[in-house]
N, C-alpha and C positions, 0 to 999 in steps of 0.2 A: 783574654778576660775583658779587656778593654771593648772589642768590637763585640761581646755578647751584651755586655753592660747596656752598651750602645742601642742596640737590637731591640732589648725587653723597654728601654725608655720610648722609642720610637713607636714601636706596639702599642707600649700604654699611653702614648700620645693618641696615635692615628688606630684606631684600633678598626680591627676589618668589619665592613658593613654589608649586614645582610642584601640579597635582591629582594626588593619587593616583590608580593605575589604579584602576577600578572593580572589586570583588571576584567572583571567580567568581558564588558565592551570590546578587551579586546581579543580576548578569547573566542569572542562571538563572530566578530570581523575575520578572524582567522577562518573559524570554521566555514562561514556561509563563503570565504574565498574560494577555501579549500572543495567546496559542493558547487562551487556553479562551475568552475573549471573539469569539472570531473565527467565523466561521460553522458550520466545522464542529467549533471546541471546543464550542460552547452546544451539538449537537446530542449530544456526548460526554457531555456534563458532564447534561444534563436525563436522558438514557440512565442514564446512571451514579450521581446520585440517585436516580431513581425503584428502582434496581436497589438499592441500599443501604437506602432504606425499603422494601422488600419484605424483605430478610434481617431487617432490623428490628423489622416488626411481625410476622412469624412469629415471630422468637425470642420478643417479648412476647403474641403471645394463641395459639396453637396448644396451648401446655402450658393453658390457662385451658379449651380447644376439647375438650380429650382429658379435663380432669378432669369437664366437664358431661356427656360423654358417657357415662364412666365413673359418674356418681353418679345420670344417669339409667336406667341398666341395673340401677344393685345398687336401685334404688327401685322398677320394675318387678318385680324378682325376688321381692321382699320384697311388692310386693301380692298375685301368684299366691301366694303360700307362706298368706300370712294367708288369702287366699280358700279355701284348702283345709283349713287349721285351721277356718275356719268349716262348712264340708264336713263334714268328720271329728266332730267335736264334735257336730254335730245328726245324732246317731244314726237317726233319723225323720225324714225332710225334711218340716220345714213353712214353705208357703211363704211365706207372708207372714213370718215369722220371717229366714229364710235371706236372701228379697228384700233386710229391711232390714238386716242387717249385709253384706248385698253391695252395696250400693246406699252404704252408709257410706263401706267402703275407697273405693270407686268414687270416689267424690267426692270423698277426699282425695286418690287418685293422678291423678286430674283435675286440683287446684289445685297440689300439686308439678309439675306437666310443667308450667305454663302459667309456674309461677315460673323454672323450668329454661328454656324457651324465652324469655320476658325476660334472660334472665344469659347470653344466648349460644347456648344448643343449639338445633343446625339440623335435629333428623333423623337423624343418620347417627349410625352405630353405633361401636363402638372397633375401632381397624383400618383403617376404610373410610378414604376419601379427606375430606379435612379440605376448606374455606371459606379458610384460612388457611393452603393449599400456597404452595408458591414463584409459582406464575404468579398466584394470587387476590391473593396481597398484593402483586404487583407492580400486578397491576390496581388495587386499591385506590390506591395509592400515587401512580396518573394520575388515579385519579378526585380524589384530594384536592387537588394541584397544579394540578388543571386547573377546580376548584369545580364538576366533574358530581356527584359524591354521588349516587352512586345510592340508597344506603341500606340494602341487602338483607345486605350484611357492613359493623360498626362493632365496634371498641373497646370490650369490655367489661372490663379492666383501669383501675384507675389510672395506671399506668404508658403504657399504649397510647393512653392518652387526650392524656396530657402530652404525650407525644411527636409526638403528630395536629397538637397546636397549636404548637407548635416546628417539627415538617416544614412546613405547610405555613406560617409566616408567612414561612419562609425559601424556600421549591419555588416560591408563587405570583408573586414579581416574578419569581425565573427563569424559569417558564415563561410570562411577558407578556411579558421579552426576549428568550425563544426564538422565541416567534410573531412578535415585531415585527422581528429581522432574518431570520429562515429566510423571512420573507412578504414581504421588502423583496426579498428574495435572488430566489426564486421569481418575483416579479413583474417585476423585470428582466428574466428570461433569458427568460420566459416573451413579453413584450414583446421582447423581440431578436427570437426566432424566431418573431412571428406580422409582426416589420418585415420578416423576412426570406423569408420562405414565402408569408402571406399576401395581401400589399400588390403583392407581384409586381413589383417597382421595378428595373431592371436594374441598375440606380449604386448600390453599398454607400454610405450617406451613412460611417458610420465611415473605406472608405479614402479619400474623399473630404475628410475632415476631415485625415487623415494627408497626403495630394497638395498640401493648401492652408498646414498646418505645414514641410513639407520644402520647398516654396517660400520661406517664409518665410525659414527658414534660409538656404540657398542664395543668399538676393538680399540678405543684408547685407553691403557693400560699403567701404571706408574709402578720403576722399582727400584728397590734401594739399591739398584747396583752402579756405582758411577762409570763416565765414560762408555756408554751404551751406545755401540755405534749408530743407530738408530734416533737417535735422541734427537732434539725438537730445539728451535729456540727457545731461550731463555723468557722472552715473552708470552708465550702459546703457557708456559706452567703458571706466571701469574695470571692469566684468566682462568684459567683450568681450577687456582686458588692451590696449586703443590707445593709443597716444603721445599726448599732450598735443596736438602739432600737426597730428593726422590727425583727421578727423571720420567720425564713422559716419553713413548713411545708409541709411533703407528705402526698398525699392519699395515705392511702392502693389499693390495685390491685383489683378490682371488682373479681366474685367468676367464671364470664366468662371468665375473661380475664387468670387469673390462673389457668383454666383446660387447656386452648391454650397453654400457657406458658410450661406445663407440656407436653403436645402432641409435642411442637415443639420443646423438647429438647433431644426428642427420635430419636436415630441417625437411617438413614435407612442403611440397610445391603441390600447386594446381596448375592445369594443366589450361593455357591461353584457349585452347576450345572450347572448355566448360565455362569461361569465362565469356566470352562471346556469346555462346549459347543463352547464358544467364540475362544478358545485355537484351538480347536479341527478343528470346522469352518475355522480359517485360515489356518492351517496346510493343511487341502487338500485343498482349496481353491490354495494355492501354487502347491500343488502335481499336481491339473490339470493343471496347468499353466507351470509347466518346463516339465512334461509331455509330453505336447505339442510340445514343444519348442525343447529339447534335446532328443526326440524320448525313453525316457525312459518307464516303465512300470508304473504304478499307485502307486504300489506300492514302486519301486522304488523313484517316487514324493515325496510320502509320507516319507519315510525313512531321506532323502535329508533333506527335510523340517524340521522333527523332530531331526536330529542331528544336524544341523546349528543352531536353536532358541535354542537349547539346549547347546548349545558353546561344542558340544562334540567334532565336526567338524575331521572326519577319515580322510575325502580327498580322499574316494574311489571315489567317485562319485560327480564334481564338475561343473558347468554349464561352458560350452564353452569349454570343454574339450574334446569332441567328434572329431578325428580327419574324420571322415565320415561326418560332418555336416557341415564342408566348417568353420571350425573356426577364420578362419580370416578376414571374410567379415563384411561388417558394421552392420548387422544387428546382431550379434554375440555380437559384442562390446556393441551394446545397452545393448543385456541381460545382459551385466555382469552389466552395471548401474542400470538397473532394478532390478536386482538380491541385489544388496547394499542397495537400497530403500527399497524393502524387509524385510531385514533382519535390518534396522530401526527403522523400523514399530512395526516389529514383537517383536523384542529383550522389546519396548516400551512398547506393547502389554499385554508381560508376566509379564513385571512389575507392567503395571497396575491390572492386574490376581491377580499374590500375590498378593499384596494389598487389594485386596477387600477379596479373598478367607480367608487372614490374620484376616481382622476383622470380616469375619462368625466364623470362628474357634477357636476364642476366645470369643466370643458372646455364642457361646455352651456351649465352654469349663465353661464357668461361672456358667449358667445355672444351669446345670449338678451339679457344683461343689454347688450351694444355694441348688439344691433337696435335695444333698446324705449329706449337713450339712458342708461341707468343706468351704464352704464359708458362711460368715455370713454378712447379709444389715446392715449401718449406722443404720437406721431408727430402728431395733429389736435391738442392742447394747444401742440406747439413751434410750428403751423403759426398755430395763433389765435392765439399770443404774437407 
């Protein structure tokens, strides 16, 4: 009596306290966590960086792009002008004379462009189309997240530099989570439809699995007889919500439903040559495509194609790079967009490839290892126990 006394005082002391509801705020936080991480947030979210350092490193190297351009034009200006002053002044051309103060300028406006083209200038004159448009530096922006580097456009700022190493310490684990679920993602559905197409199986194992659950359900039964050999834990009846004196009881699985059960727990594989093929298929799929586009050779294409998905990325050979192809026109800039999308795709592509090629290869590997005795089934271990 003593410790209940006890009890109800300490109650009416300390009496128990609601949780508060959760705050909007952070309701909200939850959610939008819960969406970026999700399949189609990561593909938002890698989109949506990449798009942010593109506005990024234009606003930091574009003005750096305009002043090389600029201070190599008034440096050209300024050689023609001297070469003519040396003109003008040798009232008598002699040549050996004239050779060596042209031959002088020469060689310094020689070592100023070489230092101008280390500091960034590409060529192209003020006005014309920049290295550092909206679609280059998005391009950039994949190649550094994605560690292609191609190398043909970098950060010649202080500032561009910092920032190169900040984006990508933070871009490169998002885009290894973007390839490892978009490639998990891909290789599921891509495995659905080749169980489903391929394999030619009349029985969806899926609603076969559903036919074998909705049985389940259906044949739980409760009776008032005690001691039913059958009977269930004592936990399985409080969720079920049964009386104390009532017993729950399963059926066993009928001997059809247990062959299904069995069949649809058999994972489907793709088969390492359709995956290649798939591999293979985009690559020149691409190859004809900037082929096209950059007036290159096929196999040139193909080259391109296969270093880039392959993050080897040389930067011999880079789209929009062709100064004969009129690089700075609109249509130019698209391909470099196109070209990012691509390389998206693709990079998704291969991961989804692994993956599937991953679980042929170890599906063999198994195999092989039960013939030659290395590996030994549960089921012959129970039987030798």
């Amino acid at each position: 009596m003593e410790t209940k006394m006890s009890n109800r005082r300490n109650g009416a002391r300390y009496p128990c306290r609601k949780r508060p509801p959760p705050s909007k705020c952070k309701t909200c936080c939850r959610k939008l966590t819960a969406f970026l991480f999700s399949h189609v947030g990561l593909c938002v979210l890698v989109v949506g960086y990449s798009i942010m350092g593109a506005f990024a490193f234009r606003a930091l190297e574009a003005p750096h792009e305009e002043e090389q351009a600029s201070q190599v034009t008034d440096m050209r200006e300024d050689t023609v002008r001297r070469l003519w002053d040396i003109t003008n002044n040798l009232n008598v051309l002699y040549k050996d004379n004239w050779t060596r103060l042209v031959s002088v300028e020469i060689d310094k406006f020689q070592m100023d462009l070489i230092a101008a083209v280390r500091d960034g200038y590409d060529g192209q004159e003020i006005g014309a189309s920049q290295q550092w448009s909206f679609s280059g530096a998005f391009l950039y922006s994949l190649t550094v997240i994605t560690t292609i580097g191609y190398g043909n456009i970098a950060p010649k700022t202080n500032w561009g530099k910092l920032v190169t190493i900040v984006y990508a310490i933070l871009g490169i684990p998002l885009m290894l989570l973007y390839l490892t679920n978009i490639g998990d993602l891909m290789a599921k559905a891509f495995r659905y439809v080749y169980g489903r197409l391929c394999t030619c199986k009349p029985n969806d194992p899926y609603r076969r699995r559903r036919n074998i659950e909705n049985y389940r359900v259906h044949h739980i039964v409760a009776h008032n007889s005690p001691n039913t050999p059958n009977a269930v834990e004592p936990g399985v009846q409080d969720k079920l919500h049964v009386s104390p004196e009532e017993e729950v009881r399963i059926e066993t699985i009928p001997e059809e439903f247990r062959e299904g059960l069995e069949l649809s727990s058999e994972r489907v594989t793709v088969p390492v040559t359709l995956c290649l093929l798939i591999l293979v298929g985009y690559i020149l799929g691409g190859a004809a495509l900037f082929s096209i586009w950059e007036g290159w050779g096929f196999l040139d294409g193909s080259y391109f194609c296969f270093v880039t998905l392959s993050t080897i990325g040389f930067g011999d050979l880079v789209p929009g790079d062709a100064r004969g192809l009129e690089y700075g026109n609109t249509n130019a800039q698209e391909k470099l967009v196109i070209c990012s999308l691509y390389l998206l795709v693709g990079m998704a592509l291969i991961a989804m490839c692994f993956n599937l090629m991953q679980e042929e290869v170890i599906h063999k590997v198994r195999n092989c290892g039960r013939r030659i005795g290395i590996i030994v089934d549960l089921e012959v271990e129970d039987n030798v126990a």
